[in-house]
VEXTI-280545 format. One record per residue (C-alpha): residue number from 1; residue in one letter; chain; y, z, x. Coordinates in steps of 0.05 Angstrom, whole numbers, padded with zeros to 5 digits. Each point is the difference from the previous one (the first is absolute). Layout:
<rs>
[r NUM; A; A; [Y; Z; X]]
...
</rs>
This chain:
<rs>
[r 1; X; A; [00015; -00749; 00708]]
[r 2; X; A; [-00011; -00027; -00061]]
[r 3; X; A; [-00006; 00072; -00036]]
[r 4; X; A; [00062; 00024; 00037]]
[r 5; X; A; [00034; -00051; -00034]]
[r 6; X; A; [-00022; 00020; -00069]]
[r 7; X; A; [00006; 00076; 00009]]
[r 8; X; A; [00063; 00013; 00041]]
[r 9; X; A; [00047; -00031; -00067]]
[r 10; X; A; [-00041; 00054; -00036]]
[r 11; X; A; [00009; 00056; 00054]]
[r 12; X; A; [00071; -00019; 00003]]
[r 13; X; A; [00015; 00003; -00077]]
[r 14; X; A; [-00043; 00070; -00003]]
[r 15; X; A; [00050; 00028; 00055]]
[r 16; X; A; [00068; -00026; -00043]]
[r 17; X; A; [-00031; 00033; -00067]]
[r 18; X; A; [-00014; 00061; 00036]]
[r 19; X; A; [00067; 00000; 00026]]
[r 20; X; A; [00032; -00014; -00060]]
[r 21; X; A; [-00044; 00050; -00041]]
[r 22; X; A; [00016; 00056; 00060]]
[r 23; X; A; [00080; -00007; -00010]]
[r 24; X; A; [00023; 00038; -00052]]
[r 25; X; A; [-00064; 00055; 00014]]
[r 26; X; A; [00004; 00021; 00080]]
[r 27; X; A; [00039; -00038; 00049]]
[r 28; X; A; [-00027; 00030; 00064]]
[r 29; X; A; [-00052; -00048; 00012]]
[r 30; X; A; [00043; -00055; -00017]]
[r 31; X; A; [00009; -00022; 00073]]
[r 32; X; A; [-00080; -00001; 00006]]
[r 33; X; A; [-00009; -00044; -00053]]
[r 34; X; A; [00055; -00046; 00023]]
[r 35; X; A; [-00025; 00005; 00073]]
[r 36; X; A; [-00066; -00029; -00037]]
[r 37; X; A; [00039; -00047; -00039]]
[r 38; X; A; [00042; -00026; 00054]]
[r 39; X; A; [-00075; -00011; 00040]]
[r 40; X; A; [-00043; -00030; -00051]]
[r 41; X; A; [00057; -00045; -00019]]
[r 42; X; A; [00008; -00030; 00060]]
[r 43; X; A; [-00068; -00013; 00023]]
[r 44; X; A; [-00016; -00023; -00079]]
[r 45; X; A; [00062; -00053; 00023]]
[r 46; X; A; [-00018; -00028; 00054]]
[r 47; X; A; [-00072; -00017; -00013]]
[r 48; X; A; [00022; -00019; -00078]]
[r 49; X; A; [00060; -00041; 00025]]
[r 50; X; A; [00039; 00037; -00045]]
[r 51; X; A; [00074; -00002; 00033]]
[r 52; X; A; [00044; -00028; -00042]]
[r 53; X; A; [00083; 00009; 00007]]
[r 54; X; A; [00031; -00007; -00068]]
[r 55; X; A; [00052; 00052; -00016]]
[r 56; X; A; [00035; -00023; 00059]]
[r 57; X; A; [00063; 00040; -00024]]
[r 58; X; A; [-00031; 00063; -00022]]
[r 59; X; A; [-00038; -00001; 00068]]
[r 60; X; A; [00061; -00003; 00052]]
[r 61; X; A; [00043; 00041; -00041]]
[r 62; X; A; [-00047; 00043; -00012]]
[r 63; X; A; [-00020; 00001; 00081]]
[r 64; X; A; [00086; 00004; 00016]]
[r 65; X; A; [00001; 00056; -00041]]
[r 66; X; A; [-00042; 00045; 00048]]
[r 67; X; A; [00018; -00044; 00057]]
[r 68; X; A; [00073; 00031; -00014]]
[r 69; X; A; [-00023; 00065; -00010]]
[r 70; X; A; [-00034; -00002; 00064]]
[r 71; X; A; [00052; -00028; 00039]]
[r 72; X; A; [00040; 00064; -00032]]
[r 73; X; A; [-00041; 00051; 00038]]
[r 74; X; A; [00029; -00021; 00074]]
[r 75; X; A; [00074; 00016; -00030]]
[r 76; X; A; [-00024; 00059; -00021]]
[r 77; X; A; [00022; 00076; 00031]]
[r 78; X; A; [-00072; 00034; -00029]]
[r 79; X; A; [-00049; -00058; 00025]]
[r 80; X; A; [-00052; 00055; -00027]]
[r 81; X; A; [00012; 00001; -00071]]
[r 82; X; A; [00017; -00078; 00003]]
[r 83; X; A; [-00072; -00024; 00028]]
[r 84; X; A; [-00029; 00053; -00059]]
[r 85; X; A; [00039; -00041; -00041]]
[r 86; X; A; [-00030; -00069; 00022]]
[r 87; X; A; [-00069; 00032; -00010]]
[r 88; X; A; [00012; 00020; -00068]]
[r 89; X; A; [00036; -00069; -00009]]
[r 90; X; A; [-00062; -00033; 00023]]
[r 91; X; A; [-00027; -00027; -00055]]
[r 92; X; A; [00060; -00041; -00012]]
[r 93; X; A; [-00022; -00048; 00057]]
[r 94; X; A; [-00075; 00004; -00013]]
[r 95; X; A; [-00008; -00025; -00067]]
[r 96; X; A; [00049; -00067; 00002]]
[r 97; X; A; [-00036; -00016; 00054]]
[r 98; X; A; [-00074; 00025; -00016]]
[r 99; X; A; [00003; -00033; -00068]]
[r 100; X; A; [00009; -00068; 00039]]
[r 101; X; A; [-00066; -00013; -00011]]
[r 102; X; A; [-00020; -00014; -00066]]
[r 103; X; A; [-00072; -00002; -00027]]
[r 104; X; A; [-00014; -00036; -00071]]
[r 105; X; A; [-00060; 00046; -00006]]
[r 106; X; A; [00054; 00055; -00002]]
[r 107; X; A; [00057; -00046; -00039]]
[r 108; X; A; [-00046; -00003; -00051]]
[r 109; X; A; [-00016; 00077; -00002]]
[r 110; X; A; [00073; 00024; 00005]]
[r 111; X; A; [-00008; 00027; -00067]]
[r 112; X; A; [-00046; 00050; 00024]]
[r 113; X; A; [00041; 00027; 00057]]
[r 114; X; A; [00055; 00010; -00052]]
[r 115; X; A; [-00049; 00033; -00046]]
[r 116; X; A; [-00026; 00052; 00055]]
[r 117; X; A; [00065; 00018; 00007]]
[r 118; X; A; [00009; 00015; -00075]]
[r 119; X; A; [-00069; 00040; -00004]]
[r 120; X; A; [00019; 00032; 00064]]
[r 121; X; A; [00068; 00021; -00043]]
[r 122; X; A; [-00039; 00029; -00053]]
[r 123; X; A; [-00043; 00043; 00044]]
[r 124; X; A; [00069; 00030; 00033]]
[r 125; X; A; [00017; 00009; -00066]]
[r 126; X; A; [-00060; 00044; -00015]]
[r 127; X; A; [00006; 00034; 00065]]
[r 128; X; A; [00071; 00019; -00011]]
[r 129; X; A; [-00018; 00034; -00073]]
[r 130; X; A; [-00057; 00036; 00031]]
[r 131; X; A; [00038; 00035; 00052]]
[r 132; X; A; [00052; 00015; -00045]]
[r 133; X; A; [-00051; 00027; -00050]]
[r 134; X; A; [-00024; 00047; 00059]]
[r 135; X; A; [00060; 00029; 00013]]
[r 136; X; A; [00023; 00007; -00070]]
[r 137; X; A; [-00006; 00077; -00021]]
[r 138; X; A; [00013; -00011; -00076]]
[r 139; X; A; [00077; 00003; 00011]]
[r 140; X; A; [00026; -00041; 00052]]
[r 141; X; A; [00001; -00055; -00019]]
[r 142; X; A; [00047; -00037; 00054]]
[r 143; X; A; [-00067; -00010; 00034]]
[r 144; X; A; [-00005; -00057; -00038]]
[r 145; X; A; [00071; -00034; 00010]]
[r 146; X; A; [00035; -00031; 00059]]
[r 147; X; A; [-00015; 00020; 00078]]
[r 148; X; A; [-00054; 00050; -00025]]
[r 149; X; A; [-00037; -00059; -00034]]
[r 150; X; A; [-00001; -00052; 00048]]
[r 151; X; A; [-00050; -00017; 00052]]
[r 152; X; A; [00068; -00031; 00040]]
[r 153; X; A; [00073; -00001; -00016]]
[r 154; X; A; [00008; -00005; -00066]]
[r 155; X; A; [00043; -00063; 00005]]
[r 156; X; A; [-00055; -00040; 00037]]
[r 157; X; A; [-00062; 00024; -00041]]
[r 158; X; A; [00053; -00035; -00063]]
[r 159; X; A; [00005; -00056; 00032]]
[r 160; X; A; [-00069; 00002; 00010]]
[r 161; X; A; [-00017; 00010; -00069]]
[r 162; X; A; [00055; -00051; -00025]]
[r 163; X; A; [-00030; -00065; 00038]]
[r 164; X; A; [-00077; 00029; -00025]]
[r 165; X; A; [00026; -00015; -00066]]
[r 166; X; A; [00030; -00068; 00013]]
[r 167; X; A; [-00070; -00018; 00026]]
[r 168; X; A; [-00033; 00032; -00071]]
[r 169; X; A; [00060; -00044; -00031]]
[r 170; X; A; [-00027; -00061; 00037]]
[r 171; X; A; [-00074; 00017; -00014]]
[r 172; X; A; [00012; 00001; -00074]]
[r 173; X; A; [00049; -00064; 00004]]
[r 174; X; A; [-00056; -00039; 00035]]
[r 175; X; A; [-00073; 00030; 00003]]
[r 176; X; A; [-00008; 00043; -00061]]
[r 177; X; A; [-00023; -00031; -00053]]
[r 178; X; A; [-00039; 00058; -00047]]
[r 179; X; A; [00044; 00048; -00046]]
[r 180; X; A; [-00040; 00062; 00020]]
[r 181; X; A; [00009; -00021; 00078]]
[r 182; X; A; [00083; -00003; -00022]]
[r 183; X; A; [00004; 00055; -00031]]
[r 184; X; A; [-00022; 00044; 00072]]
[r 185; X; A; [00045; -00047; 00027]]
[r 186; X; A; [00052; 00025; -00044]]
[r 187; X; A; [-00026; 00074; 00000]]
[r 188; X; A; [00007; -00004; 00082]]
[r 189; X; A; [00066; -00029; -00002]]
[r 190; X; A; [00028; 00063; -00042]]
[r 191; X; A; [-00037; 00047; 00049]]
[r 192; X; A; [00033; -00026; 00057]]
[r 193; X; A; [00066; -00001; -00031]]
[r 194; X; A; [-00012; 00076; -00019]]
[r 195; X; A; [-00008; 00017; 00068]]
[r 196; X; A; [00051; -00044; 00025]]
[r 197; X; A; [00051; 00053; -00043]]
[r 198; X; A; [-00032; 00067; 00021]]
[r 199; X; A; [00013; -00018; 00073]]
[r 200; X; A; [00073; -00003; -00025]]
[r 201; X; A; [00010; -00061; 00055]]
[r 202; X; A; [00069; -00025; -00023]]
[r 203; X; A; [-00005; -00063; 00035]]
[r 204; X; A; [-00068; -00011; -00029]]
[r 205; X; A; [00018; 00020; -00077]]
[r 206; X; A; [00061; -00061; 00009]]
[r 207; X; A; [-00046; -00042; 00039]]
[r 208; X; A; [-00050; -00006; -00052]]
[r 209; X; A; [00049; -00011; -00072]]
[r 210; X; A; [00047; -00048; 00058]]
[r 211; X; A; [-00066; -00036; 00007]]
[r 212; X; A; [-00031; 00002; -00073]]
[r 213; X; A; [00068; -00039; -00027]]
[r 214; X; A; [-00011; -00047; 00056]]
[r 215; X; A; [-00069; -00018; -00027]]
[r 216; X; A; [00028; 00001; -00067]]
[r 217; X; A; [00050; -00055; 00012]]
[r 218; X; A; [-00052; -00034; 00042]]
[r 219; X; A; [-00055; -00005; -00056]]
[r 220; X; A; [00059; -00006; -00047]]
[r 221; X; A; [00018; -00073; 00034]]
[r 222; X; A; [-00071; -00014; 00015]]
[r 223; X; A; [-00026; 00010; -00073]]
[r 224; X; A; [-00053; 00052; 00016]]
[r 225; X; A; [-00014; 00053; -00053]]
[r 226; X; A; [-00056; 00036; 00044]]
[r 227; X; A; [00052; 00011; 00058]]
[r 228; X; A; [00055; 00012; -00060]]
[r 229; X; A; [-00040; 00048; -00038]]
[r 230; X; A; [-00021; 00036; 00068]]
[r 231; X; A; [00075; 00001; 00035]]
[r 232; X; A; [00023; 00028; -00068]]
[r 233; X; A; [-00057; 00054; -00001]]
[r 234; X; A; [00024; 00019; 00072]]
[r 235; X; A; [00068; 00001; -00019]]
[r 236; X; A; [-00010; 00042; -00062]]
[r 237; X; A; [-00042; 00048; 00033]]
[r 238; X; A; [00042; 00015; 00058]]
[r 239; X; A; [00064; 00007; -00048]]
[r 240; X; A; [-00036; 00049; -00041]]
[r 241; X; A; [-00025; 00047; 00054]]
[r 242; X; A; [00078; -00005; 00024]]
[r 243; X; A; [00022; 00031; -00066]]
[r 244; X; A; [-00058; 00054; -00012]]
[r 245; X; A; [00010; 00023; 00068]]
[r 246; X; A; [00059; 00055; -00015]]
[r 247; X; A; [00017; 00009; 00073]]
[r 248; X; A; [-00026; -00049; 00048]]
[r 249; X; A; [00032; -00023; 00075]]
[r 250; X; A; [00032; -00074; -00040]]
[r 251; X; A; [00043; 00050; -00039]]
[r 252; X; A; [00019; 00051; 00060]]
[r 253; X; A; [00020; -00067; 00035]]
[r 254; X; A; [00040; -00028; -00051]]
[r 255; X; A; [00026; 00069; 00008]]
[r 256; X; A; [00027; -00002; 00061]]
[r 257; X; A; [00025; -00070; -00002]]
[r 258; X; A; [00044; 00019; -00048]]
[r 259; X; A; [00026; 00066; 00050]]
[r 260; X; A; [00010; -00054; 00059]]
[r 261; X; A; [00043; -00044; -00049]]
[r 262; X; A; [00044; 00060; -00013]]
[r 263; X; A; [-00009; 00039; 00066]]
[r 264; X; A; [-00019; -00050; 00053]]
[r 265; X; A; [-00068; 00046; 00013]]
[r 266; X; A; [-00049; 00030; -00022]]
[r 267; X; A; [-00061; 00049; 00001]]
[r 268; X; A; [-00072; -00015; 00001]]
[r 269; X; A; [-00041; -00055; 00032]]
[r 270; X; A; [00048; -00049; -00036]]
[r 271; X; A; [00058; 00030; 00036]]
[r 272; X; A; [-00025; 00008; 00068]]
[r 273; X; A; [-00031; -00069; -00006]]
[r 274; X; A; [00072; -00029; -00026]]
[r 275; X; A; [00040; 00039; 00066]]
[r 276; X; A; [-00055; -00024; 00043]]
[r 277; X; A; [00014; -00077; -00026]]
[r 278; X; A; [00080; 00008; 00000]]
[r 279; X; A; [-00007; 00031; 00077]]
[r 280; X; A; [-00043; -00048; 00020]]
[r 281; X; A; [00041; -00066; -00023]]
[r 282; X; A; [00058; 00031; 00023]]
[r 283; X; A; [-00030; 00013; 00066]]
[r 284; X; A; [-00025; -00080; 00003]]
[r 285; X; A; [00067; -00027; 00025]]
[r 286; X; A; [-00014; 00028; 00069]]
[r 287; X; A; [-00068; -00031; 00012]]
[r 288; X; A; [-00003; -00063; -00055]]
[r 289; X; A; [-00029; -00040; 00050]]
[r 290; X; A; [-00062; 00016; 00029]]
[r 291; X; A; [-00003; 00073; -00032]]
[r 292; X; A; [-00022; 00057; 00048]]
[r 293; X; A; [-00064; -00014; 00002]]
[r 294; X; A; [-00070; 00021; -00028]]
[r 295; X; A; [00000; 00067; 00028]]
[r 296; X; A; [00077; 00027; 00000]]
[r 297; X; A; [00006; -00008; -00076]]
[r 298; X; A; [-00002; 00081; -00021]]
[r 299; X; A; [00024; 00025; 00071]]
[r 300; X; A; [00062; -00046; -00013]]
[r 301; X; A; [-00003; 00014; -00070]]
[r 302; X; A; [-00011; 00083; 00002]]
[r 303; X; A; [00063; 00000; 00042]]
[r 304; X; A; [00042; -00016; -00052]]
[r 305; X; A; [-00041; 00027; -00059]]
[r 306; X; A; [00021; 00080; 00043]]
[r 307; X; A; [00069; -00023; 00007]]
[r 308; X; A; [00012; -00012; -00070]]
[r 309; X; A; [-00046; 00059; -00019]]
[r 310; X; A; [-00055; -00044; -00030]]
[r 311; X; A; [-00051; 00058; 00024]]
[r 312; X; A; [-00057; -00013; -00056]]
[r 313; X; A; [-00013; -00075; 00034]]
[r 314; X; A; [-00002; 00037; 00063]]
[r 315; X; A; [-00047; 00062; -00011]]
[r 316; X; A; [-00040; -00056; -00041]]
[r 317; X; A; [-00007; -00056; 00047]]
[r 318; X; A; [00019; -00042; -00048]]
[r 319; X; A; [-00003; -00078; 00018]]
[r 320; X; A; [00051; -00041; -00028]]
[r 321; X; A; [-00036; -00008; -00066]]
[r 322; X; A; [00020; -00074; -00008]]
[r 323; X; A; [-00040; -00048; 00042]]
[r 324; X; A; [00059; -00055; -00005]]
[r 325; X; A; [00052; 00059; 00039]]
[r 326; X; A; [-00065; 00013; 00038]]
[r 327; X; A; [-00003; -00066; 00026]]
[r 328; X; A; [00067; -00019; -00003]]
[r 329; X; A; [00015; 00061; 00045]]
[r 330; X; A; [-00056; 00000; 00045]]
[r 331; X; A; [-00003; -00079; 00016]]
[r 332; X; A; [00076; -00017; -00031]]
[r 333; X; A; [00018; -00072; -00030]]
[r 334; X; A; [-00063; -00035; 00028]]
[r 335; X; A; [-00054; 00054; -00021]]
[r 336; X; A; [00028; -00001; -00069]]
[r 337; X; A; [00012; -00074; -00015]]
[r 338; X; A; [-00075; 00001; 00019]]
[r 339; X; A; [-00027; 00036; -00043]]
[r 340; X; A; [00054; -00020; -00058]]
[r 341; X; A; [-00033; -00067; 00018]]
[r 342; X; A; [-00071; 00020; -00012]]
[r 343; X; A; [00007; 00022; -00067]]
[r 344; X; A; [00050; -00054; -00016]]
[r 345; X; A; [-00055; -00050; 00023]]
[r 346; X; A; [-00057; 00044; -00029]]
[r 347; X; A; [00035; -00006; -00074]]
[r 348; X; A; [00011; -00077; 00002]]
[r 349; X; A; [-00065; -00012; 00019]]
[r 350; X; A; [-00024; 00049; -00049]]
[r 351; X; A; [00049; -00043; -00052]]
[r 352; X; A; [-00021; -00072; 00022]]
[r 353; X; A; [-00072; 00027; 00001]]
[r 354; X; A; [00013; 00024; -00073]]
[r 355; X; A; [-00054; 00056; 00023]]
[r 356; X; A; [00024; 00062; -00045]]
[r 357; X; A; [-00033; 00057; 00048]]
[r 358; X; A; [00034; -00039; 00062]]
[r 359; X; A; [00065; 00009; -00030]]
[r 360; X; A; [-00020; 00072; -00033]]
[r 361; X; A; [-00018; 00029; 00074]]
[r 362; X; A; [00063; -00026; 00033]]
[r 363; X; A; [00049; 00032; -00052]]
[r 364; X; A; [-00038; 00066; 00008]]
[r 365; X; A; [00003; 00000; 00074]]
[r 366; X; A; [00082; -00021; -00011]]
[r 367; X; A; [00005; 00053; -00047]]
[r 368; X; A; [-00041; 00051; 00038]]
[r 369; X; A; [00044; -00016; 00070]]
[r 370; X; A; [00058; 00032; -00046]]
[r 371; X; A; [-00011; 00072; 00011]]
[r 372; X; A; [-00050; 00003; 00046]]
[r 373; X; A; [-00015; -00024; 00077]]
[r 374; X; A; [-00061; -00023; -00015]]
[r 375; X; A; [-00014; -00038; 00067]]
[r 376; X; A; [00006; 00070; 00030]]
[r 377; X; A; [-00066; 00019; -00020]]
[r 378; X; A; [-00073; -00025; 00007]]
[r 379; X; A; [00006; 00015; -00081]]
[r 380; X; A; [00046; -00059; -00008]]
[r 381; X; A; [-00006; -00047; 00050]]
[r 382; X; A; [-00070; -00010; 00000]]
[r 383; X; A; [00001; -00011; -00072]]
[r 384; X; A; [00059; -00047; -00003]]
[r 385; X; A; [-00031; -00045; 00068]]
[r 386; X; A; [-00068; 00001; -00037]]
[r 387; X; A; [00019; -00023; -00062]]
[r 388; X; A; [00071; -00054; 00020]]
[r 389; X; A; [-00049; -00035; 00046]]
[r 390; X; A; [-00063; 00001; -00038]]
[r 391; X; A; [00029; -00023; -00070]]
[r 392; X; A; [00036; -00049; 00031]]
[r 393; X; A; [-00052; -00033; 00051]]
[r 394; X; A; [-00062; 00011; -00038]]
[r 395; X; A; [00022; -00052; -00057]]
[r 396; X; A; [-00007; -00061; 00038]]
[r 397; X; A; [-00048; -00062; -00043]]
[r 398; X; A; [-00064; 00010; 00033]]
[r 399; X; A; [-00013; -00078; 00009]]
[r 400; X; A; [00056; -00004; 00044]]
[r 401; X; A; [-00028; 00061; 00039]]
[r 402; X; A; [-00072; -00034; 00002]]
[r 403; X; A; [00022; -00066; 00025]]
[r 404; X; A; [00044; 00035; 00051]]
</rs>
């Protein structure tokens, strides 16, 4: 008994780095690994005495949230696509309650859980050039931007890349104390950013100088000229490769915010995405309330996009590409004061906490929510449920947790 103790914390951390370090790289056998999380956890917790139920908030919202999503499915027509829904949605109930219990062993190791997922970045990052280099035939070079880069979406593997680098930004703010160790630091940080612009993810390239001038002011008020002299390199970097790019997606979408100021539409993803929002909100005053639940959202939706000739969203299958009208329209007022809740809690805590990458991660995922349904996807809401409920319940002071 005695070794079970002392090896399950160590079995359990092994399965959250490999986890972590599997995101960004192949997401198939996600659900394996958190099968084997979800396991090893719970047996580590009951013999360690482990349960301990801080985050009171974050846990019930967080357990509402899918609670309301679930209770969706019954007023919805296509109970088919709804309970597909819950299953991809899944993870949003597993980890607020999973991360419950709350070894020091692994408190005290979160570091390296955060670091897997930043090695396991890099790797994707290497996988991603290598294909690309194997389909390159000395002119096509496209093979190296946007969807035909990617292992995913190009707006997820940004987002991706973007919180990898405000882990590197925390490993050189705390751990790294040798120049020549700094300097990869700082070498990795410009890959990443590289990459970030030749997958020409919009959301991403605003997400990470939105972010960098948030760390700016934040290191400006805290008097710290390693996170000063890092947000600015971030900063620069990403303004620069704005500028030498002569044609990128920022400027086509600048583009075409300028047409729907003088037209009222556009083309392009900008356009249909901007006709999909208006329709959408327009279409809100008829089910406000409880929405029209998890599965009716594009059969509701599709109906109007062919009235109003809005084919593109239809041949595409497009999703509402903005999880708040997502939410808002699938699970009305209640399903979005939810989730407005969560990352309204998530920030203050982040804030009180005065934990930079706490605060870093929740703007991203605020940001990202913009222009893409994100919880639509085992892409995004694996990532976001991972990370909200491990940053924020894997900080607790370890004596507390030991006298428990």
């Amino acid at each position: 008994m005695n070794a079970l103790k002392k090896y399950l914390p160590r079995i359990t951390l092994s399965i959250l780095m490999v986890i972590a370090f599997s995101m960004p790289i192949h997401l198939r056998i996600i659900p394996v690994l958190i099968i084997l999380f979800v396991v090893s956890n719970l047996i580590d917790g009951v013999i360690n005495r482990t349960l301990v139920f801080n985050n009171k908030t974050f846990v019930i919202t967080g357990i509402l949230f899918y609670l309301m999503h679930l209770a969706s499915v019954y007023y919805s027509k296509y109970r088919g696509a709804a309970w597909f829904d819950m299953e991809v949605k899944l993870s949003l109930i597993v980890f607020p309650i999973i991360f419950l219990f709350k070894n020091p062993f692994i408190i005290e190791r979160k570091k390296w859980v955060l670091n897997s997922f930043v090695v396991g970045s890099i790797v994707s990052s290497f996988i991603m050039l290598l294909f690309a280099y194997s389909r390159f035939d000395g002119n096509n070079s496209y093979v190296f931007y946007y969807v035909e880069l990617g292992l995913f979406h190009p707006s997820y593997m940004s987002m991706y890349f973007i919180f990898a680098i405000l882990i590197i930004i925390r490993m050189i703010d705390r751990d790294i104390k040798k120049l020549s160790t700094r300097i990869i630091a700082y070498i990795t940080i410009i890959f990443l950013l590289v990459l970030i612009f030749q997958l020409q993810s919009k959301a991403g390239i605003l997400s990470i100088i939105f972010i960098s001038i948030y760390y700016l002011i934040f290191a400006f008020i805290r008097s710290n000229p390693i996170l000063l002299r890092t947000s600015f390199l971030v900063l620069a970097v990403s303004l620069s490769l704005i500028f030498i790019e002569k044609e990128n997606r920022l400027q086509g979408m600048a583009r075409s915010v300028e047409t729907i100021k003088k037209e009222g539409q556009a083309s392009g993803s900008t356009g249909v995405r901007y006709s999909m929002w208006v329709i959408t909100s327009q279409d809100l005053k008829n089910h406000w309330l409880t929405g029209v639940g998890a599965g009716d959202i594009k059969p509701e939706l599709f109906i109007i996009y062919k009235e109003k000739g809005l084919t593109e969203a239809i041949k595409g299958n497009f999703n509402i590409h903005n999880q708040y009208l997502e939410t808002f329209y699938g699970q009305g007022i209640v399903g979005i004061s939810l989730l407005l809740s969560l990352l309204f809690l998530g920030l203050r805590e982040a804030l009180r906490r005065k934990e930079l990458i706490l605060s870093g991660f929740i703007i991203l995922i605020t940001l990202s929510f913009g222009p893409e349904s994100m919880l639509n996807t085992q892409m995004g809401v694996v990532f976001f449920s991972f990370f909200y409920y491990f940053l924020f319940s894997f900080t607790l002071d370890t004596k507390k947790l030991q006298s428990h």
